[in-house]
N, CA and C of each residue as an Amber inpcrd file, in Angstrom:
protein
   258
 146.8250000 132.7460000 117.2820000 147.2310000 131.8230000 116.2400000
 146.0640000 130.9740000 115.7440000 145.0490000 130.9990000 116.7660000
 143.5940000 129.7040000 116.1840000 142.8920000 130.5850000 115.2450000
 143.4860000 131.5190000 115.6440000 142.6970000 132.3490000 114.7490000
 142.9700000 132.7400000 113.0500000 143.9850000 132.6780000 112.8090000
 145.1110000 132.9070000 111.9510000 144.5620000 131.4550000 110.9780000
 145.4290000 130.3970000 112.1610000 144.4620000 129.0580000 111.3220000
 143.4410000 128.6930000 111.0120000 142.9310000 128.9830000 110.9870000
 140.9740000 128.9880000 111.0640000 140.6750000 129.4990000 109.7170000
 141.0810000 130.7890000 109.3800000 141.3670000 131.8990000 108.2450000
 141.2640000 131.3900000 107.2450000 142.6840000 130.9330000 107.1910000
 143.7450000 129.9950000 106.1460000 143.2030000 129.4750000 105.5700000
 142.7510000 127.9370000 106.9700000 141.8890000 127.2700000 106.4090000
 140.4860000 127.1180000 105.4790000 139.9360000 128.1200000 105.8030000
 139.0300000 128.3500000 105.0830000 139.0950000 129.1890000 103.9620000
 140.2390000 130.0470000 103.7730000 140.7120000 130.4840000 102.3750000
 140.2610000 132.0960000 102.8840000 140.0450000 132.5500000 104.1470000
 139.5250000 134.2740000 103.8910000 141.0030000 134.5780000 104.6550000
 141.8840000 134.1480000 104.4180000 143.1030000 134.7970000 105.2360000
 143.5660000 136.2440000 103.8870000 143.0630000 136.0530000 103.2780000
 143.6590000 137.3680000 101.7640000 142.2600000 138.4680000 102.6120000
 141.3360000 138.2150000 102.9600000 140.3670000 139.0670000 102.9210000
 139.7580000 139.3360000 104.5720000 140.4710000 138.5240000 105.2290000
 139.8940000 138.8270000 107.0210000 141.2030000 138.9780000 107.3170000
 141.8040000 139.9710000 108.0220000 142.8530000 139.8000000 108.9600000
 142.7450000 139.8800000 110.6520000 143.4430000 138.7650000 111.2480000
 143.2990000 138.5670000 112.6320000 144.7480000 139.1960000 112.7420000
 144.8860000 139.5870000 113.9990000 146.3690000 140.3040000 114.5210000
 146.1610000 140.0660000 115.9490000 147.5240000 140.0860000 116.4260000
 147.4440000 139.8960000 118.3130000 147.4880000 141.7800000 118.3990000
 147.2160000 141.8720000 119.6920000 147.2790000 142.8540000 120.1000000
 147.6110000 142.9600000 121.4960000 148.0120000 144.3980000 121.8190000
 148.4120000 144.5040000 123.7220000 147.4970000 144.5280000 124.2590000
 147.7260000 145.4550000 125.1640000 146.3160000 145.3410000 126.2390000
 145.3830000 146.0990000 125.8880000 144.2940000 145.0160000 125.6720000
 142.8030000 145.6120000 125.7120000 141.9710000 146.5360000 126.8810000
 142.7120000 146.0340000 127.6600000 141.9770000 146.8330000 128.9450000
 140.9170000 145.8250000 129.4450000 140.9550000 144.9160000 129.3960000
 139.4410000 144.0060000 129.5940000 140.3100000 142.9170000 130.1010000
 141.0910000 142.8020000 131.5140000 141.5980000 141.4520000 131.7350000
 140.6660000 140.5470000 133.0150000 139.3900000 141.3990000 132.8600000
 138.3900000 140.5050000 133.9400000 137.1810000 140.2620000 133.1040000
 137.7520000 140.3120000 131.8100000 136.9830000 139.3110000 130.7870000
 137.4630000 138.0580000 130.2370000 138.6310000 137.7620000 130.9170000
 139.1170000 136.6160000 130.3840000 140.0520000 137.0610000 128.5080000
 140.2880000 136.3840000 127.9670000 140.6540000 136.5790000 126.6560000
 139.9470000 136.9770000 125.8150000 140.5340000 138.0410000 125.5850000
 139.0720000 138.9710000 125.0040000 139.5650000 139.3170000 123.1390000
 138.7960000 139.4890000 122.2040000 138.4480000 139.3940000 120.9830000
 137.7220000 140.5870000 120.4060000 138.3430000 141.6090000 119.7830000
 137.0890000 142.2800000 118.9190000 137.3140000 142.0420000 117.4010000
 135.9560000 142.4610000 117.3800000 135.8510000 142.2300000 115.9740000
 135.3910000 143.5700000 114.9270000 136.8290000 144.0920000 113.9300000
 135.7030000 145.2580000 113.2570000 135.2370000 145.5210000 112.1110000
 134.4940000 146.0250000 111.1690000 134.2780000 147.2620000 111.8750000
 133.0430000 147.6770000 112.5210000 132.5080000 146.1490000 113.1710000
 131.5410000 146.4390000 114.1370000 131.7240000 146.7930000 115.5490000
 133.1500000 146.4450000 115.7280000 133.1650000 146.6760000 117.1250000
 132.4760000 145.6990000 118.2450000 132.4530000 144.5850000 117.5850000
 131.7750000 143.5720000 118.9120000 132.9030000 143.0630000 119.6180000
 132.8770000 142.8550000 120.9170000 133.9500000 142.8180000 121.7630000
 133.0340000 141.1130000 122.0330000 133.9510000 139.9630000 122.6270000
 134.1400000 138.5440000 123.3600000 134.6450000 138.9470000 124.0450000
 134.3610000 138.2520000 125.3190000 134.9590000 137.8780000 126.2720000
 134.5640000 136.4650000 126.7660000 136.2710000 135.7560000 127.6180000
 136.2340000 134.3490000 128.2470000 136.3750000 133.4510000 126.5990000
 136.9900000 134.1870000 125.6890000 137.2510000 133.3570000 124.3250000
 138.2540000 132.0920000 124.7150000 137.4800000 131.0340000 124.0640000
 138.6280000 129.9910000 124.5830000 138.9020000 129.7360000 122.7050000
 140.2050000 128.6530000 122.6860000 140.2880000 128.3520000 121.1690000
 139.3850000 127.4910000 120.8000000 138.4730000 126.6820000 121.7060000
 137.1460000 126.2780000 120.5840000 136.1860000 126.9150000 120.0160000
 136.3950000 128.3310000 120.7360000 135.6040000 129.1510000 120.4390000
 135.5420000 129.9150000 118.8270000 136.8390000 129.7340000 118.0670000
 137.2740000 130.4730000 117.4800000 136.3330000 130.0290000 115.8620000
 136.5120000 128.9640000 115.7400000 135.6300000 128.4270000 114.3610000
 134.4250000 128.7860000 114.4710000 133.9590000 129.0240000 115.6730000
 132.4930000 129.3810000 115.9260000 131.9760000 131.1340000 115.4530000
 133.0140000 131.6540000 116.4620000 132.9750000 133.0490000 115.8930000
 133.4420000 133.3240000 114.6750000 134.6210000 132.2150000 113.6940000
 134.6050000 132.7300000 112.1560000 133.4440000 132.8390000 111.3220000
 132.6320000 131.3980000 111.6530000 131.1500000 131.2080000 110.9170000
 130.3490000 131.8690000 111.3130000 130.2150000 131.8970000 112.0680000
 128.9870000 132.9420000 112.7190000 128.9890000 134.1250000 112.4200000
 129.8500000 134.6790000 113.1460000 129.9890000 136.6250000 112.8600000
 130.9330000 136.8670000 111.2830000 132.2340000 136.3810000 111.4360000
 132.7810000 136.4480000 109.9140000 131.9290000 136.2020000 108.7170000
 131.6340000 135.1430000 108.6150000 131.1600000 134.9410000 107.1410000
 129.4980000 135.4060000 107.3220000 128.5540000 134.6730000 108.1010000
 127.4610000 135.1650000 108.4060000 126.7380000 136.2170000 109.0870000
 127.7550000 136.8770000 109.3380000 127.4130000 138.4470000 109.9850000
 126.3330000 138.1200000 111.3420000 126.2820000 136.9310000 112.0580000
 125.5560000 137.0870000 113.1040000 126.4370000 136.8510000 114.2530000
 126.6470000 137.5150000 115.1280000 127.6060000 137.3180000 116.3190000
 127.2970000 136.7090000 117.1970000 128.4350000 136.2990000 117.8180000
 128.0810000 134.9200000 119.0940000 127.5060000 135.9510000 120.2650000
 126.0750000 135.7610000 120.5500000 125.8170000 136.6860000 121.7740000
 126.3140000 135.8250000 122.8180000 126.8120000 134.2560000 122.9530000
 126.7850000 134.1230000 124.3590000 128.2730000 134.5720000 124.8640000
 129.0010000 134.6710000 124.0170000 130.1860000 135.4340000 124.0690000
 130.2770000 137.0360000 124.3560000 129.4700000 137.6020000 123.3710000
 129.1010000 139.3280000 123.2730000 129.3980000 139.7420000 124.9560000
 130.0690000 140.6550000 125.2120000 130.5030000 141.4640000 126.2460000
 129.5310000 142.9910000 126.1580000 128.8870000 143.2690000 127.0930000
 128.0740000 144.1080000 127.6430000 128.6190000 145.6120000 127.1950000
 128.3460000 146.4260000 126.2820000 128.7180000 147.9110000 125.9380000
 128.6560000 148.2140000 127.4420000 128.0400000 147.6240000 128.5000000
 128.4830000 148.6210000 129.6960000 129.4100000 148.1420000 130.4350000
 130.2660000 147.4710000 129.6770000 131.5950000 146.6600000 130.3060000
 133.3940000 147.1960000 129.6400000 132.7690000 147.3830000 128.6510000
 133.9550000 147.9240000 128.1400000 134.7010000 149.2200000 127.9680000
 135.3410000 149.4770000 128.5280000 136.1430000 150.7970000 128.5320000
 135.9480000 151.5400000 129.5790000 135.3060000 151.3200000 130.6990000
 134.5240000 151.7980000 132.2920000 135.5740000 151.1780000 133.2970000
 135.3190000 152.1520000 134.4020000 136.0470000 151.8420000 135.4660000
 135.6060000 150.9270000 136.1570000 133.9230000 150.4800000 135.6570000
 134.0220000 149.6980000 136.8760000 132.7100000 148.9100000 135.9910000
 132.4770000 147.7910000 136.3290000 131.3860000 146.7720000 135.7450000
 131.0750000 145.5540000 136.9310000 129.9030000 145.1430000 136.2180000
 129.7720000 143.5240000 137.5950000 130.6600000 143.1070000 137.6610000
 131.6270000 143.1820000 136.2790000 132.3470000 141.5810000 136.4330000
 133.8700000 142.3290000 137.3560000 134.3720000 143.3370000 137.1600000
 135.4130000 143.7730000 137.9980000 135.0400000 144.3880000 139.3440000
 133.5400000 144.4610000 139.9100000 133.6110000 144.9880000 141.0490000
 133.2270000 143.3830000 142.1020000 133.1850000 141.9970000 140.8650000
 133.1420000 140.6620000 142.0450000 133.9680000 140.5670000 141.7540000
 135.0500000 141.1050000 141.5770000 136.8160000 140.8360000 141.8550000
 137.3430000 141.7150000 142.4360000 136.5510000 142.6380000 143.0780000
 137.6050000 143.6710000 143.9770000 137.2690000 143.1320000 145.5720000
């Protein structure tokens, strides 16, 4: 929904669409976010996070790296962050 509002607010809700979705598969990333059609995946997104990643990556095409989730994290059986949770 911060996301949705954020949009609005700034008037790209006709031209960005945010949607919820099921499971990502990424629940030892915390709340996780992609974005396309680049395909950059967040993880540990909190809702202050969200105005940050509209300006940044939305309108200015530069993405939040401290957010950015590791291409060797996503979609694998196994990564740092799920094997210090097993």
């Amino acid at each position: 929904m911060a996301f949705k509002k954020e949009l609005s607010l700034r008037g790209l809700k006709e031209i960005v669409r945010a949607n919820r979705a099921g499971c990502l598969d990424q629940c030892e990333h915390g709340p996780t976010v992609v974005v396309y059609p680049e395909g950059v995946w967040y993880g540990g997104v909190k809702a202050d996070d969200v105005a940050e990643i509209i300006e940044s990556h939305i309108i200015n095409k530069v993405p939040v790296t401290r957010l950015m989730l590791d291409d060797s994290c996503i979609n694998t059986p196994s990564c740092a962050h799920k094997k210090a949770r097993e």
